[in-house]
N, C-alpha and C positions, 0 to 999 in steps of 0.2 A: 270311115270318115273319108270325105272327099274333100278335094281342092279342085276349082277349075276355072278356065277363063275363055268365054265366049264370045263371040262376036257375028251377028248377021245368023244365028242360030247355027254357030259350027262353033267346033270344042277346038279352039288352039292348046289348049295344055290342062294334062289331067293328072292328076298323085291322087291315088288313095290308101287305105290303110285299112286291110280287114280286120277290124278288131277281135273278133275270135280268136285269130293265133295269138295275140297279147295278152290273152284275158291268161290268170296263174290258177282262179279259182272260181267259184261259184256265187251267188249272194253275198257281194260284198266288194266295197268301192277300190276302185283300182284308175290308178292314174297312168293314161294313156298319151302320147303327145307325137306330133307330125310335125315335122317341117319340108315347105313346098319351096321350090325355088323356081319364080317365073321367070320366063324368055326377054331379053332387054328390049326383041323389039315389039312387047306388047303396047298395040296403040291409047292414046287415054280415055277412047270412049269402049274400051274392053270392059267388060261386066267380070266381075268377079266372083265365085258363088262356095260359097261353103255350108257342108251339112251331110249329116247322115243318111246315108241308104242303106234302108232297111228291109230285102226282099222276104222273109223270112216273117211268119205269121207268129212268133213270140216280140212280146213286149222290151223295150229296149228304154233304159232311165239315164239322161245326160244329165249330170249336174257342174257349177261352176265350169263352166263351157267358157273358154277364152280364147282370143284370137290378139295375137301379136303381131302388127307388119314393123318391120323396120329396115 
């Protein structure tokens, strides 16, 4: 899972989270969770971009996918 924040086609701030080491088992849902904590001085026209990277030629299933800011 990634987080990131870009601007002018450069990456000011990146987290991610390789879900492999979290995973416990095989076929079967497992609740995964990241919290990102961005730089105060991102400007407001900064893009913000979440989603999975998946370089790996096996199939990958997100369900109930939620994103929280506060």
């Amino acid at each position: 899972m990634v987080v990131s924040a870009e601007k002018n086609l450069k990456t000011l701030f990146r987290n991610d989270v390789h879900i492999n080491d979290k995973l416990k088992g095989v076929n079967q849902w497992q609740k995964i969770t990241m919290d990102s904590y961005f730089p105060d001085n991102l400007k407001d026209n900064t893009i913000v971009k979440i989603y999975f990277w998946n370089p790996g030629k096996k199939n990958i299933f997100v369900d109930d996918f939620t994103v929280e800011i506060f």
